[in-house]
C-alpha positions as CSV (number, residue, x, y, z in Angstrom):
1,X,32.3,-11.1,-16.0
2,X,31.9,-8.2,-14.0
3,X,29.3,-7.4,-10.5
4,X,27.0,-5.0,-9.9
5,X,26.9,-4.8,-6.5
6,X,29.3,-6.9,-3.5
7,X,27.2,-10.0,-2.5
8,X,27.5,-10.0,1.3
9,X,27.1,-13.5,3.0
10,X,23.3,-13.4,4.8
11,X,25.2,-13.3,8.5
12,X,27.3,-9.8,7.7
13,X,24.3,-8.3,6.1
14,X,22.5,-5.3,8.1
15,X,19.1,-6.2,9.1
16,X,16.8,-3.5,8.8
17,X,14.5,-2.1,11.0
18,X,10.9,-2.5,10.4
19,X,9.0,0.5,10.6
20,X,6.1,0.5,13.4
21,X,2.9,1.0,12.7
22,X,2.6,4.2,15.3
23,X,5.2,5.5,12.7
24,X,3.0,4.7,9.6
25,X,0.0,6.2,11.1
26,X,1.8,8.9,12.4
27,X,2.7,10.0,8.2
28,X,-0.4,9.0,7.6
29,X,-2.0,12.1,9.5
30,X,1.0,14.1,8.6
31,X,0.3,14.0,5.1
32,X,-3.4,14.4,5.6
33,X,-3.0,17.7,7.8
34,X,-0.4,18.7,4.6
35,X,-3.3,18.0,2.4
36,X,-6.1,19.7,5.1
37,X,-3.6,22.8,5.1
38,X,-3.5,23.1,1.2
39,X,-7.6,23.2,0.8
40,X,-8.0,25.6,3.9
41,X,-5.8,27.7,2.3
42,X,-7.3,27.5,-1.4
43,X,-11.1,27.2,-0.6
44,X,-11.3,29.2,2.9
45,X,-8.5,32.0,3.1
46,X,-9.0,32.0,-1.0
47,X,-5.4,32.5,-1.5
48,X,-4.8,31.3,-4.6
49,X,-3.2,28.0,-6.2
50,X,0.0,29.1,-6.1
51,X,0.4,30.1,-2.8
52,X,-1.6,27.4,-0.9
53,X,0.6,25.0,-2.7
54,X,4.0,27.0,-1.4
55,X,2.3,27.5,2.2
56,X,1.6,23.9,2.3
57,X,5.3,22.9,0.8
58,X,6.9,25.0,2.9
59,X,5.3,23.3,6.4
60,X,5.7,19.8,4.7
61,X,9.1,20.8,4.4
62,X,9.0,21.8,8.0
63,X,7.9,18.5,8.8
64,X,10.8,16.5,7.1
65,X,13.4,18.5,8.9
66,X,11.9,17.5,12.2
67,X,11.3,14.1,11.6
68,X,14.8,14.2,10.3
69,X,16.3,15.5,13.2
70,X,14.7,13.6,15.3
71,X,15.7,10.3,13.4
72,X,19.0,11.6,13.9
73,X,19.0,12.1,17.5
74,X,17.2,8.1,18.3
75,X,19.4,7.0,16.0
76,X,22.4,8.5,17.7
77,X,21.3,7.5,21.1
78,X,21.4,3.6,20.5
């Protein structure tokens, strides 16, 4: 018989942190300025599909690196 995955005892597992609601909220707008930024760009600037959807891609990307390097740097301070 063979396993998956190694079954850890419930002591040596890692516990993970919750995430806080501040931090949920904070996606929350993220995504909806993402969202905001993609619309201005279609219906008021009139830039196109294309180019609204790369404008808004390119600052969500934006974004994820910042919140990943500042996940990095709490994460490394503890």
């Amino acid at each position: 018989m063979t396993v998956d995955h190694d079954v850890l005892p419930e002591h040596d597992r890692v516990r993970q942190q919750e995430v806080s609601t501040a931090v949920l909220v904070g996606y929350a707008a993220a995504a909806t300025g993402i969202f905001g930024w993609f619309l201005f760009g279609l219906l008021v600037q009139r830039q196109g599909f294309v180019d609204s959807v790369g404008e808004s891609a390119g600052a969500a990307f934006g974004l994820l690196l910042a919140v990943s390097v500042i996940g990095t740097l709490r994460h490394n301070g503890d």
